[in-house]
N, C-alpha and C positions, 0 to 999 in steps of 0.2 A: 285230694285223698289224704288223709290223714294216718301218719302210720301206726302202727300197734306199737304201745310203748311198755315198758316192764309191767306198770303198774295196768294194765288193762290183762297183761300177760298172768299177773299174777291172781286177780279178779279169777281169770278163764279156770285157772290151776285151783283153785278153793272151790270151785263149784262140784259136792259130790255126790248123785242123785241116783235114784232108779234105774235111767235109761238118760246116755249124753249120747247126740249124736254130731261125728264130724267130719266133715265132709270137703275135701280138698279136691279143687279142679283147675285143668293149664286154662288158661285167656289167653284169647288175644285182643290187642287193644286196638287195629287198627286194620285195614286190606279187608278182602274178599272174608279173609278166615275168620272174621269176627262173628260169618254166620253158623261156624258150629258152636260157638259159646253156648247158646241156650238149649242146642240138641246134646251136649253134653252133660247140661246143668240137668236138663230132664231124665238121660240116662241114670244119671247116680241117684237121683230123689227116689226112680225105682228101684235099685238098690239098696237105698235106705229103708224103704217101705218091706224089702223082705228083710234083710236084714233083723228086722225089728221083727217081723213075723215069727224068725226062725228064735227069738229073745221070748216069745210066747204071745206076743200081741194079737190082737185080733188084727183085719186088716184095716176096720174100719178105726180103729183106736190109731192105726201106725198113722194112717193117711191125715188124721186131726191133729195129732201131735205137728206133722209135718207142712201142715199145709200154712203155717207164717211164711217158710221156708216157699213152698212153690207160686204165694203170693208174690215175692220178688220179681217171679220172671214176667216183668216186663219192658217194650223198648226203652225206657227213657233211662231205666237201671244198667242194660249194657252197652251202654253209650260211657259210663265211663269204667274201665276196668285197666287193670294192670297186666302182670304177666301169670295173676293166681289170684285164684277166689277161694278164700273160704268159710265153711259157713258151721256153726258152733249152736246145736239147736236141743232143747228138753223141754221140758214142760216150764211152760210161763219164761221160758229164756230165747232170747233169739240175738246172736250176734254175728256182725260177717265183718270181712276186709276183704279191699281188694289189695292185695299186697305185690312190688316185687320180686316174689321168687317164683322160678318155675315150676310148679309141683306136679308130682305124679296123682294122677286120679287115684282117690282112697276115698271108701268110705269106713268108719271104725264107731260100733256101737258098743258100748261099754257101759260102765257108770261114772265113768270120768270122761273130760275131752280129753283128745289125743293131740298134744300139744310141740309132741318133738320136731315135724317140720316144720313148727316155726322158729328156732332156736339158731339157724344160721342168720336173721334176721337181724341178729344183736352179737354177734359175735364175727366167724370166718370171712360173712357175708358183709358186717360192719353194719354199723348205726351211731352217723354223727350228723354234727351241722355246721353249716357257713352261715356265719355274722362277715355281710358284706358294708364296708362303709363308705360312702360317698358323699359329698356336699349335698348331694341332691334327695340321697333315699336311705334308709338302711332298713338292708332287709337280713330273714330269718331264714334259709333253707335247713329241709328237713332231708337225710338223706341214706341211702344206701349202697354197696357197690352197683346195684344198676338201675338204682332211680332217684331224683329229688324234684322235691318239692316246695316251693314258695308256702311259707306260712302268712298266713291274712295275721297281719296285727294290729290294725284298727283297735282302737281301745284298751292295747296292750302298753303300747310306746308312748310316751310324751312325746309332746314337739317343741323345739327349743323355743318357741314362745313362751309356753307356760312353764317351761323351766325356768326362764332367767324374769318372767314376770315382773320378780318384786327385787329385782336388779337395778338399779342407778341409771338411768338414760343413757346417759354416755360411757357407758362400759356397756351396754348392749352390743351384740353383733348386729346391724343393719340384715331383715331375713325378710322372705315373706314366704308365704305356704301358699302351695300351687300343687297339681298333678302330674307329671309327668306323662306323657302318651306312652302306649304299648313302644318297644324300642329294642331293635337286634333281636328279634323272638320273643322277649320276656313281657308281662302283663303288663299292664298299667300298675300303678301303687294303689293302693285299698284307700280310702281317704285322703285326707291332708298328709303334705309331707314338707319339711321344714328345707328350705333353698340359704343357703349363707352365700353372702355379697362382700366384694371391695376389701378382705382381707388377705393378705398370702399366709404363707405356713410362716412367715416368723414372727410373724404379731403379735405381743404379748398377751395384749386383751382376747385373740382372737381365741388362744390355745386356752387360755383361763376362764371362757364360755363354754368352748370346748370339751374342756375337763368335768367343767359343775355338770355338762350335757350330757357326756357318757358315762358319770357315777349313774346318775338319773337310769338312763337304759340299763346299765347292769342291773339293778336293781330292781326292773319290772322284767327283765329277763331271768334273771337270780329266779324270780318269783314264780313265772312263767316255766322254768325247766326245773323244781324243785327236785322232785323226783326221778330227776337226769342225771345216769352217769356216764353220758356220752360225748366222743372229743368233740372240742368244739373249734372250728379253723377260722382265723380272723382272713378276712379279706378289704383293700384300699389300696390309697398312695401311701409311702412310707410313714408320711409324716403325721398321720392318723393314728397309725397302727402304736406307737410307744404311747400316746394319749390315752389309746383305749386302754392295754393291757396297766395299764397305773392305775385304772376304775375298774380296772373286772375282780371279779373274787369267785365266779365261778371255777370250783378246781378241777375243770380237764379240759382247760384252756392249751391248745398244743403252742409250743414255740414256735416253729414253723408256721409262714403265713402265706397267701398268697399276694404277692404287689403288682401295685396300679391299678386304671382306674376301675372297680367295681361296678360301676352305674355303667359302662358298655360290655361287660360280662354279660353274656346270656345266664341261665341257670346250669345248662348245660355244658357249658364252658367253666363255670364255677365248677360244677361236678367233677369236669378230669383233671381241675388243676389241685382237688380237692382231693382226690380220690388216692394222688399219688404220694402224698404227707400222710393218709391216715392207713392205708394199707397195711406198709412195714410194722405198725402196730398192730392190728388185727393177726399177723401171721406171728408175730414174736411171741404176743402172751399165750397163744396157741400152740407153738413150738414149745414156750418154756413148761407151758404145763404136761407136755408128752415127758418130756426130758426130766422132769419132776417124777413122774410116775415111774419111771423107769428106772431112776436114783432109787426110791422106795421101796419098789418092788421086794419081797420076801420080809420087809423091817416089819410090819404091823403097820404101818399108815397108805399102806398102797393096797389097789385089790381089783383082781378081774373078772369077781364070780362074783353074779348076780344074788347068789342068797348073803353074802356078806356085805353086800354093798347097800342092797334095798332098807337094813334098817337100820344103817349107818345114816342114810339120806335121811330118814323116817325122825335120826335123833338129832341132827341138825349138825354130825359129823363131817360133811362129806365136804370139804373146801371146791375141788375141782373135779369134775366128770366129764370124760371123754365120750360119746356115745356114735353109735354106727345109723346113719340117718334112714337106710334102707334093708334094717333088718327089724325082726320083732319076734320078740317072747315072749309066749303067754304063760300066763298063772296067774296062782293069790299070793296076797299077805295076809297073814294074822297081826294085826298089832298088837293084840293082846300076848299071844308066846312070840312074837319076833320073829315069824318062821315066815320062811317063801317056799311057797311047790310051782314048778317049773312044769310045763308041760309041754308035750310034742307038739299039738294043734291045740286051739282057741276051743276052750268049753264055755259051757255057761255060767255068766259071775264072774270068769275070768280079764283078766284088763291086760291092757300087754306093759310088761315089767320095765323093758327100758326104759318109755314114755314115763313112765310111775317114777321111777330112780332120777330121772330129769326133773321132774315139776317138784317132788320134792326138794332135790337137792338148790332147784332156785326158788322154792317158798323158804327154806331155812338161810337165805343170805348166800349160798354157794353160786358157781362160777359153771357151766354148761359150756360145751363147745361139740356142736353137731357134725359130725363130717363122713366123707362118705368112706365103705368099710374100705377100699383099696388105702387109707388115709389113715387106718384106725393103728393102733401101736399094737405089737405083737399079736398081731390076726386077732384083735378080742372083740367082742362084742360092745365091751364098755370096759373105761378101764377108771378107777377112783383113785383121787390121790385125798387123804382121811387129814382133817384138822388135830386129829387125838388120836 
């Protein structure tokens, strides 16, 4: 599984059409219970189908629109799922993840997707990874507070052969490339993976292969996480870890590492030793932006009302937004006069506002942070902290 990374997030957020539909469901991934996955999945498809009725559709138009969507449901599809599915469908567009978060069934037709419950996914929730190193393998995990993943990097990574190729014979590290078996729960490695022999850690030569070896990786990894701004936690024996961090130049490399040997880490085990270096971060820059807003509050760069805020986002104003993951407000905007109308229940044409003040505020370069409304700062809905 692959996760949703900003840039797919922000792909989702530019799409503005007709008719978006989005549709969030719990999974389960595993037990008895994996058999109401698809009796759920079906439930909400009819849902979506009035929905869209109730939008002016005909029924036979809703069910064509829909039906990329109801082609999924087949066994070999929910065979792999996470803790949530969801699925982002209009005309000529069909996109889904199985992602983990646990979500509440929703379905929301608009003319935008409804993007807010995925926003803890990169923020409260966290979105980092483990670079593990070991003589044997070095792998990628992709991760979040309650899942990771191993990335296939076949064709990503060199192997210290062809890095030190056109190196001198005898300044070569003695290596050969081999597989490792599945081992301590974790998969096999994707291809060839480079085995180092007959050196210890103080070998001059060894660590000076070493080093030309992980400039090399930073640099298909640099490549590989371009558009990454997420921490990244090294994991090995010590005497790796100062090697590597001298070649990395990716900047949200955390100091904090985990030590010893990586190659008998599960993934899982990487996960909690991962989980407890990146947390304190995920809760600080979230603390400090409540704490921010709150310094703010009455100056002109703070704000908890919706019609000031939306085309603040709109203007590429909005540095930080706080938003309530289980609430929603419907209305419009005008871009043309700047104006927001708030209304009691969901009419037609209307989008719901928070979600809108979100994907704005992360298409303009700002900072989102979802949380639930017991969580929210002074009982608000949304609370902005404004760059100007």
């Amino acid at each position: 599984m692959k996760l949703l990374s900003i840039a797919e997030l922000e792909t989702l957020a530019k799409q503005h059409r007709e008719v978006c539909v989005s549709i969030f469901i719990p999974t389960y991934h595993s037990g008895a219970n994996t058999q109401q996955n698809p009796i759920r999945f079906r439930n909400l498809i009819r849902e979506a189908e009035e929905r869209l009725i109730e939008h002016g559709w005909r029924s036979e138009d809703a069910k064509n629109l829909l039906k990329p969507v109801t082609e999924l449901d087949e066994y070999e599809f929910w065979q792999h799922q996470s803790n949530g599915l969801v699925i982002f469908c209009s005309q000529d567009f069909l996109r889904y993840y199985s992602l983990p978060i646990d979500f509440a069934e929703l379905v929301i037709v608009s003319n935008r997707f409804y993007l807010k419950s995925l926003f803890p996914l990169f923020h409260s929730d966290g979105h980092f990874y483990v670079l593990a190193l070991s003589h044997n393998l070095i792998r990628l995990l992709e991760s979040t507070r309650y899942h990771i993943e191993e990335i296939d990097l076949t064709g990503i990574l060199p192997s210290l052969a062809e890095v030190l190729r056109f190196e001198e014979p005898e300044r070569q590290t003695p290596s050969h490339t081999g597989t490792p078996g599945a081992k301590g729960g974790r998969h096999a490695a994707p291809g060839g993976v480079t085995v180092f022999h007959g050196h210890g850690a103080g070998n001059e030569d060894h660590k000076e292969n070493l080093s030309l070896y992980f400039h090399r990786v930073n640099e298909a990894l640099r490549e590989f996480l371009k558009e990454e701004h997420a921490p990244l936690v090294l994991a090995g024996v010590e005497y790796l870890l100062p090697i590597y961090r001298e070649a990395n130049t990716y900047p949200d490399l955390i100091d904090a590492s985990i030590t010893g040997n990586a190659e008998l880490l599960t993934p899982e085990e990487l996960h909690a030793q991962a989980w407890k270096i990146v947390e304190p971060l995920f809760l600080q820059a979230q603390q400090q932006a409540m704490n921010q807003y709150r310094e703010l509050l009455g100056t002109g760069k703070a704000s908890s009302k919706i019609t000031e805020t939306i085309p603040a986002a709109c203007q590429g104003r909005v540095d930080k937004l706080i938003v309530a993951l289980n609430q929603q407000q419907w209305g419009t905007f005008d871009p043309d006069t700047q104006t927001v109308q708030v209304h009691p229940n969901a009419e037609p044409n209307d989008e719901e506002l928070l979600d809108f003040a979100a994907t704005q505020t992360i298409l303009n370069g700002g900072t989102v942070y979802a949380v639930e409304s017991a969580d929210m700062p002074d009982d608000t809905a949304l609370a902005a902290v404004f760059r100007y």
